[in-house]
C-alpha positions as CSV (number, residue, x, y, z in Angstrom):
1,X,0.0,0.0,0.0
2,X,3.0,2.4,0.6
3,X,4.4,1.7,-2.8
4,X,0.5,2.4,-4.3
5,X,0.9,5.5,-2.7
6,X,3.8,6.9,-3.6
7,X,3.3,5.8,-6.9
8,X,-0.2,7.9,-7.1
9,X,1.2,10.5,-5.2
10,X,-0.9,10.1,-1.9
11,X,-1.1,8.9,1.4
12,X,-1.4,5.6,2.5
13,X,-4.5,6.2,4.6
14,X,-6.7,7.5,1.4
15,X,-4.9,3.9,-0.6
16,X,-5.8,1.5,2.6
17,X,-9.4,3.8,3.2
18,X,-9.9,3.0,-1.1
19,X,-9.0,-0.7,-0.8
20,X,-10.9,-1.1,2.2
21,X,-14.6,0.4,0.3
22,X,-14.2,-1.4,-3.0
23,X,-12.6,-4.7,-2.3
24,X,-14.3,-7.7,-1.5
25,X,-14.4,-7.9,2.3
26,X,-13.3,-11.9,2.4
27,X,-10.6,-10.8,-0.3
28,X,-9.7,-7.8,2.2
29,X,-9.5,-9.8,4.8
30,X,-7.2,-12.7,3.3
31,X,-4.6,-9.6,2.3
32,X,-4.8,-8.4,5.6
33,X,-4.2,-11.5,7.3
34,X,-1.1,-12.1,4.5
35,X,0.5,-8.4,5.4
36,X,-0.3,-9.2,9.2
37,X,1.5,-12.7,8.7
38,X,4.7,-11.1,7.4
39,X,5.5,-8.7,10.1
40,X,5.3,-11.9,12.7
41,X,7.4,-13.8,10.0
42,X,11.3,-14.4,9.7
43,X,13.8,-11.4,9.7
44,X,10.3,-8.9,9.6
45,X,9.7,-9.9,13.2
46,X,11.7,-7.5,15.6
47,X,12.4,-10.8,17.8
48,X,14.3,-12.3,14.6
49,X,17.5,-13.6,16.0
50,X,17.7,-12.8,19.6
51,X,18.2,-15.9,21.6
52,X,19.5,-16.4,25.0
53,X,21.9,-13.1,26.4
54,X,19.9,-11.6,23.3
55,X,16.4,-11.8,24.2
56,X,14.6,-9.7,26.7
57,X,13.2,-12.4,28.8
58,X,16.5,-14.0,29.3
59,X,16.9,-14.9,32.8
60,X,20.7,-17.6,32.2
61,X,21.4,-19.8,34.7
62,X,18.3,-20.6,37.1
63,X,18.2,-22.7,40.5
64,X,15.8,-25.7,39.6
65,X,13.8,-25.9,43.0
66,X,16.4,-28.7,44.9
67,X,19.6,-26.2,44.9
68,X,20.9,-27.0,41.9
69,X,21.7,-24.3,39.0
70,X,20.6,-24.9,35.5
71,X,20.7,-23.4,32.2
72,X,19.8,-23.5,28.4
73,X,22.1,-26.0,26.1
74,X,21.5,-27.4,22.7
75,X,17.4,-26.3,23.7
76,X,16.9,-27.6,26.7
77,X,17.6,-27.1,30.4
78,X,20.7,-29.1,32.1
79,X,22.3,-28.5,35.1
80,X,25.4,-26.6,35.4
81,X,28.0,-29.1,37.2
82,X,27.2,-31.6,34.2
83,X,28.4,-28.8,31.4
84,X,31.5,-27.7,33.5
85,X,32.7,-31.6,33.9
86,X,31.8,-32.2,30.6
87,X,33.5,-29.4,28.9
88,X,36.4,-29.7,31.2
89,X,36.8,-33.7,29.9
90,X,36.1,-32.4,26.2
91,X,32.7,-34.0,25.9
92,X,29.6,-32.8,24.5
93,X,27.5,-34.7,27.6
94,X,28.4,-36.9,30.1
95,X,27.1,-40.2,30.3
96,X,24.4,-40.7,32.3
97,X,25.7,-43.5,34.8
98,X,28.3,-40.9,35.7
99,X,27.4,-38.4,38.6
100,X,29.4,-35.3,39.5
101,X,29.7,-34.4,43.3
102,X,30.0,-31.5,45.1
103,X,33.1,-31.5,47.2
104,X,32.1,-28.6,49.5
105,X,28.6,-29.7,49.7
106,X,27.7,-26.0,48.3
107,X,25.6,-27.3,44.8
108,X,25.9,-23.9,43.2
109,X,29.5,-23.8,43.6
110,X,29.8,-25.2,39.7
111,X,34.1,-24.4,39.4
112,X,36.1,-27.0,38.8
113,X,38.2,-27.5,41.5
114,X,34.6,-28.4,43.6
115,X,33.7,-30.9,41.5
116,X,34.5,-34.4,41.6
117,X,33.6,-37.2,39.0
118,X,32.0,-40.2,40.5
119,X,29.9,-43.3,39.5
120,X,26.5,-43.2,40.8
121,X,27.4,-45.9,43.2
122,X,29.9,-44.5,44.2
123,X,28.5,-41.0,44.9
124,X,25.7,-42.7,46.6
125,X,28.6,-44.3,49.1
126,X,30.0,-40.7,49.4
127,X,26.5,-39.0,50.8
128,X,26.0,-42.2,53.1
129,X,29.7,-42.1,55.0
130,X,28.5,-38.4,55.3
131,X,25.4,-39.0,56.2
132,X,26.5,-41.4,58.8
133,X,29.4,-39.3,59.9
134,X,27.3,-36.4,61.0
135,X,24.6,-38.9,62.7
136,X,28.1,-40.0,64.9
137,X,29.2,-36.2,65.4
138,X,25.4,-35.3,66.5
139,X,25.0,-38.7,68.9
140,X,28.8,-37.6,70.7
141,X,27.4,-34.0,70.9
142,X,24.6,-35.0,72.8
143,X,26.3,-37.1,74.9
144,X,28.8,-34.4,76.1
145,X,26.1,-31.9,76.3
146,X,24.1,-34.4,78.9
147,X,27.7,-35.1,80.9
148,X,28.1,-31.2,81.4
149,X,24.6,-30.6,82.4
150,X,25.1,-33.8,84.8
151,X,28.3,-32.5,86.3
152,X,27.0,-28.8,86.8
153,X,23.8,-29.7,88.1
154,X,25.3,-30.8,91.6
């Protein structure tokens, strides 16, 4: 329609206003669904392009509700420690009987030097020996806390 009217030597309002009154309104509509179509379309739309850092609504890395961080690769969420170990081994993805662990306990400390690769037995037996360890630390805390409130109670 801008082209029609520069050609005429008018504005597009009296062109669109012209088209509207003498067209067919089922043909109207069908060329106003096509022009509608093409700004929502490939490079026309203003979102064309702008993925991840790029886009507005962007958010990156994102805790998954259990204390774990996650974020977008190949177009679809995966947790952080699995990309770091991955990368760090020069693999696309780790195989999934493969775990990584947490050394400090901390599961969004994602560098490195925190993370150990371990088999999923294996990091099961890690979490159970500490598990069980702070069980023994707790039971010997109590005890020594009832021994001093025996001995100062007399």
């Amino acid at each position: 329609m801008e082209q029609i009217a520069s050609t005429l030597g008018t504005t597009y309002h009296n062109v669109q206003h012209i088209c509207r009154t003498h067209i067919p309104k089922p043909e109207y509509d069908a060329l106003q669904a096509i022009r509608y179509s093409r700004t929502k379309m490939g490079s026309l739309n203003p979102m064309f392009g702008k993925t991840q850092e790029k886009h507005h609504n962007w958010i990156g890395q994102v805790d998954d509700g259990y204390g774990y961080l996650t974020c977008l690769k190949d177009g679809k969420r995966q947790f952080v420690h699995r990309i770091v170990m991955a990368e760090a081994l020069g693999l696309k993805e780790l195989p999934p009987n493969l775990d990584v662990h947490h050394i400090d306990g901390d599961t969004k400390n994602n560098k490195l030097d925190n993370l150990a690769l371990v088999t999923r037995a294996g990091h099961q037996k890690i979490h159970y020996l500490q598990a069980k360890d702070t069980l023994s630390v707790m039971l010997k805390k109590s005890r020594l806390r009832e021994a001093l409130k025996y001995l100062t109670s007399q």
